[in-house]
Backbone as JSON Lines, residues from 0, in Angstrom:
{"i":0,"aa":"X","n":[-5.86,-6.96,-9.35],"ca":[-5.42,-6.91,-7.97],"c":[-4.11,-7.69,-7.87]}
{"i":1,"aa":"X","n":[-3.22,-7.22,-6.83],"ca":[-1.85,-7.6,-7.58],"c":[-1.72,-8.37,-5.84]}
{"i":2,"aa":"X","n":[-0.91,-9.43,-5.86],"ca":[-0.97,-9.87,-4.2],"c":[0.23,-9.63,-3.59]}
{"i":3,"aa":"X","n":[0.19,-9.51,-2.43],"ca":[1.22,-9.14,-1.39],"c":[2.91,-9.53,-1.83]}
{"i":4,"aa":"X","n":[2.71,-11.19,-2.0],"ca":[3.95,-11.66,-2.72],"c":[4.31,-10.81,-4.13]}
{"i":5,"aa":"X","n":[4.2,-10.36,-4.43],"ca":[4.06,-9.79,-5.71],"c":[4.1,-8.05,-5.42]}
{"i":6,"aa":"X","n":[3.65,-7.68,-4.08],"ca":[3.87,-6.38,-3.86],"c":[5.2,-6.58,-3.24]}
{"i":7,"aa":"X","n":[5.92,-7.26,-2.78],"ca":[7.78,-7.39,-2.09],"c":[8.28,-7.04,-2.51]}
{"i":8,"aa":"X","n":[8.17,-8.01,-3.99],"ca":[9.18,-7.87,-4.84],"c":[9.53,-6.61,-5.55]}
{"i":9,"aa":"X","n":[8.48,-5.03,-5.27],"ca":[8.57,-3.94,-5.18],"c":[9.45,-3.04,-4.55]}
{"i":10,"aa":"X","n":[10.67,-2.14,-4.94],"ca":[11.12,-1.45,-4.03],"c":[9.96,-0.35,-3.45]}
{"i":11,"aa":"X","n":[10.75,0.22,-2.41],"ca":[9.92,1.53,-1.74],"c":[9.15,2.33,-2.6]}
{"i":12,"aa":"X","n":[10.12,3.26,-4.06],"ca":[9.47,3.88,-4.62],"c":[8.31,3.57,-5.33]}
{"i":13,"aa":"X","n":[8.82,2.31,-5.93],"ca":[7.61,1.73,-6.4],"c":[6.39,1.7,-6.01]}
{"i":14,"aa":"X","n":[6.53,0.71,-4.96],"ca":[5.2,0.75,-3.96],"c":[4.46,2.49,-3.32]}
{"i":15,"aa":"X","n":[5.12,3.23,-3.17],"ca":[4.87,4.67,-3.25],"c":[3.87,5.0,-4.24]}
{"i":16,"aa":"X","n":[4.72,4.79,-5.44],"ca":[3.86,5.28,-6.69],"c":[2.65,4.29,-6.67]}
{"i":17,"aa":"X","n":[2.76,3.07,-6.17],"ca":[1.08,2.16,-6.6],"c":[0.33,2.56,-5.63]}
{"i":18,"aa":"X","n":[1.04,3.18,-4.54],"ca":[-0.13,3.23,-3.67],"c":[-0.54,5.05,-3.61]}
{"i":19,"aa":"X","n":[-0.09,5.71,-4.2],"ca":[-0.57,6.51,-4.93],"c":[-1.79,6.63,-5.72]}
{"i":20,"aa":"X","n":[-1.31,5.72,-6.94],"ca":[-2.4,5.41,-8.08],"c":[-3.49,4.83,-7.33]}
{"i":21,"aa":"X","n":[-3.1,3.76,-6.49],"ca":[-4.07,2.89,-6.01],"c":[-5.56,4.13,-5.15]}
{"i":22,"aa":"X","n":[-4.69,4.95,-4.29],"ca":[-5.34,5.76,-3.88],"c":[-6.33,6.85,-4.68]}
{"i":23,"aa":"X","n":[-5.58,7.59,-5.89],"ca":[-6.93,8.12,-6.82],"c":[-7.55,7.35,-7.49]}
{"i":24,"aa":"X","n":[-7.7,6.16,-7.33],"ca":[-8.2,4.75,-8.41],"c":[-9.59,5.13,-6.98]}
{"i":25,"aa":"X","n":[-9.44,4.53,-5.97],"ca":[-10.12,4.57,-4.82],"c":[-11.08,5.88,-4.69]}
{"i":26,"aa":"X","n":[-10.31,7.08,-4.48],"ca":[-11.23,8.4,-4.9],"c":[-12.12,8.43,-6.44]}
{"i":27,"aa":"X","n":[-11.48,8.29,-7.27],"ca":[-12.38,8.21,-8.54],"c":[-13.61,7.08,-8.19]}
{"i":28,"aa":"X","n":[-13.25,5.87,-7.39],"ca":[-14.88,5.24,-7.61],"c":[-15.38,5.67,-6.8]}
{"i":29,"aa":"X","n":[-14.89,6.01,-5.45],"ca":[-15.86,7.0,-4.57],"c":[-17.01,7.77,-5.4]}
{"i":30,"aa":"X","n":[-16.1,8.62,-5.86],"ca":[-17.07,9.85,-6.95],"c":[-17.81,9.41,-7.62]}
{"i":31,"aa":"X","n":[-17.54,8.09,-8.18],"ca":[-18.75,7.64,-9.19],"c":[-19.71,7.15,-8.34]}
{"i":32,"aa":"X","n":[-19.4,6.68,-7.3],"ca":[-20.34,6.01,-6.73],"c":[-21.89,6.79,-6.61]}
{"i":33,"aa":"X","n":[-21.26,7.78,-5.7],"ca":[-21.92,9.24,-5.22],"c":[-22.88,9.96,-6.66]}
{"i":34,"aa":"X","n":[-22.38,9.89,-7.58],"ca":[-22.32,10.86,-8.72],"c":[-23.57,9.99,-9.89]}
{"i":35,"aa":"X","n":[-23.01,8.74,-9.8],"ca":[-23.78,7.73,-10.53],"c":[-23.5,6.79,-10.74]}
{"i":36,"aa":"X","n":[-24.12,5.53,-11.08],"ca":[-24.16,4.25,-10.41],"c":[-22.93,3.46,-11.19]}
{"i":37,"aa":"X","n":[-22.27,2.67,-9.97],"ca":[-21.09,2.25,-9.92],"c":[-21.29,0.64,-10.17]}
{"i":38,"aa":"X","n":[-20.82,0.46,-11.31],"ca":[-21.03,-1.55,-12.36],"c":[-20.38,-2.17,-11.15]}
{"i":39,"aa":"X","n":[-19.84,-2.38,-10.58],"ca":[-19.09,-3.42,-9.58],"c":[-18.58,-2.69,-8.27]}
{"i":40,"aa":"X","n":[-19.44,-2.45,-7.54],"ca":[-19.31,-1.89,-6.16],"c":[-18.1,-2.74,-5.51]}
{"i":41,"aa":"X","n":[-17.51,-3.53,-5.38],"ca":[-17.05,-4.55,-5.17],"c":[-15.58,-4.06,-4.91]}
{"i":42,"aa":"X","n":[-15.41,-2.96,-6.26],"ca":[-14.07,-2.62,-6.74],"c":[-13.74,-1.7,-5.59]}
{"i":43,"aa":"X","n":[-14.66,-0.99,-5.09],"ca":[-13.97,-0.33,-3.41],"c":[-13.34,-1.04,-2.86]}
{"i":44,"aa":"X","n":[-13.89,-1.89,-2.19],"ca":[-13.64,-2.93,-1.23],"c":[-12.43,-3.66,-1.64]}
{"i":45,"aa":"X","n":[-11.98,-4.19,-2.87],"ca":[-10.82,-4.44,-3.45],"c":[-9.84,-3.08,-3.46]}
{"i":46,"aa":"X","n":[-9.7,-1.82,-4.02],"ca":[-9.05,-1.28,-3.84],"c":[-8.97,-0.13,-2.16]}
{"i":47,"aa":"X","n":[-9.33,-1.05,-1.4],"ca":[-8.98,-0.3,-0.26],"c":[-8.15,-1.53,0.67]}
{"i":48,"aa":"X","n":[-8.21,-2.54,0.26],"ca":[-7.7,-3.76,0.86],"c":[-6.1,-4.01,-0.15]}
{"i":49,"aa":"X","n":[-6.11,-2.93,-1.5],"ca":[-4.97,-3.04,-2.29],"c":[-4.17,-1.99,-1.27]}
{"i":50,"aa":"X","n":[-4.77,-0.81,-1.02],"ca":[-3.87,0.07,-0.26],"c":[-3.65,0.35,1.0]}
{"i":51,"aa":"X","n":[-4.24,-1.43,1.8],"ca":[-3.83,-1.79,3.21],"c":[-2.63,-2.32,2.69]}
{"i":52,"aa":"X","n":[-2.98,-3.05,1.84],"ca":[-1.36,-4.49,2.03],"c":[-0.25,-3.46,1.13]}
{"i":53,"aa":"X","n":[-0.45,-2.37,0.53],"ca":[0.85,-1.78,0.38],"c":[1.29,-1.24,1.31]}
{"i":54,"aa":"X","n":[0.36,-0.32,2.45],"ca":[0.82,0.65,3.74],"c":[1.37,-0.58,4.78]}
{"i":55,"aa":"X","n":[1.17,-1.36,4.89],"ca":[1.6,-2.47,5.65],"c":[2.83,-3.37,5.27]}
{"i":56,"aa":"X","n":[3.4,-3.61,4.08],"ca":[4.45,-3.54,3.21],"c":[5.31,-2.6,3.47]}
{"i":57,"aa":"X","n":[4.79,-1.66,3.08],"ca":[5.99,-0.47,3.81],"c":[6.01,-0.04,5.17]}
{"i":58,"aa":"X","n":[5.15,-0.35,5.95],"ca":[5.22,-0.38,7.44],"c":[6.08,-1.28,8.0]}
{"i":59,"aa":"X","n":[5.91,-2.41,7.81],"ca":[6.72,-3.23,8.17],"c":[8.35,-3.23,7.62]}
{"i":60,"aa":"X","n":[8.66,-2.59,6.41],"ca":[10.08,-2.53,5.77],"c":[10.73,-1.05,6.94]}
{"i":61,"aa":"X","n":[9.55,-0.25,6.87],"ca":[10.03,0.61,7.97],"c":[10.65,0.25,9.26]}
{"i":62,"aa":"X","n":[9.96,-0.68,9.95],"ca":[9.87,-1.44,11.16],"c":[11.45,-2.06,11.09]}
{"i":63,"aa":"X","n":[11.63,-2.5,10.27],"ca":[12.57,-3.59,10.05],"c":[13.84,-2.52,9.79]}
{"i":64,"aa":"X","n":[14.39,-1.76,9.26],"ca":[15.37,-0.6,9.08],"c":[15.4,-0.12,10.12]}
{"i":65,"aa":"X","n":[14.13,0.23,11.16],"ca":[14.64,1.1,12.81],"c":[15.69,-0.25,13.37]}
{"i":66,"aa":"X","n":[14.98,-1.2,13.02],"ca":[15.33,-2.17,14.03],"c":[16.88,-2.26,13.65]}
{"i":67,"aa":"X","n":[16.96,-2.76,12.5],"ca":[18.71,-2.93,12.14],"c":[19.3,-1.65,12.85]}
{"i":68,"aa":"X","n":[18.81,-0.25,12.64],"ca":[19.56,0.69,13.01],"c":[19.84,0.68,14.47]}
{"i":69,"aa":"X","n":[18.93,0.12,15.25],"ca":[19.05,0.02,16.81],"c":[20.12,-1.35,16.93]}
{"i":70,"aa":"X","n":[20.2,-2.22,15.97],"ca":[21.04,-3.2,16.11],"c":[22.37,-2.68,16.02]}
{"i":71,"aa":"X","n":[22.41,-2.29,15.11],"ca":[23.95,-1.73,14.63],"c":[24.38,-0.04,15.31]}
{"i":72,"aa":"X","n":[23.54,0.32,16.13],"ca":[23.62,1.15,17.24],"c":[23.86,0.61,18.62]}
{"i":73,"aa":"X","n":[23.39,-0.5,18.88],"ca":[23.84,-1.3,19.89],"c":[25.73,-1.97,19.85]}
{"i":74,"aa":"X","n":[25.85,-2.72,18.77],"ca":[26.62,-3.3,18.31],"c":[27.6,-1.84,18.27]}
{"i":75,"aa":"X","n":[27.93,-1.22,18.05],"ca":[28.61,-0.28,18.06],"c":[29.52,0.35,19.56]}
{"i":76,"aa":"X","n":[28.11,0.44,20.28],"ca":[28.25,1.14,21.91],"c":[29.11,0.15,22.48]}
C-alpha cells in the first residue's frame, strides 16, 4: 500500500495507470472472494481506500488547474 505522500509525487499519467491496476487488483479479489475463499479479506478494504486517495489526488489537481485557469482568466479581463 503506497501512501498519499508518495502518491504526489506521481504525475497524472502515472496515477491513471495505478489507479487502473489498482482497480483490476480490486475486481480480481472481488472474484475470488465470490468464487473461493479469499486468505486476507482485509486486502479489499485496503485496495478500495488505495483507489479513494488516488481519485482524490487527481480530484483535487483537477480542482486546482480550473482554479488557476479562472485566475488567469480573471487576471486577463
Amino acid at each position: 500500500m503506497t501512501k498519499a505522500a508518495e502518491l504526489r509525487d506521481h504525475n497524472d499519467e502515472q496515477l491513471d495507470l495505478l489507479l487502473k491496476e489498482t482497480q483490476q487488483h480490486l475486481f480480481r479479489l472481488r472474484l475470488q472472494s465470490e468464487t473461493e475463499r479469499l486468505e486476507a479479506p482485509s486486502e479489499i478494504i485496503k485496495a478500495r481506500r488505495e483507489v479513494a486517495r488516488i481519485k482524490t489526488i487527481l480530484r483535487l489537481r483537477e480542482i486546482e488547474r480550473e482554479r488557476s485557469a479562472v485566475a488567469a482568466a480573471a487576471t486577463t479581463s
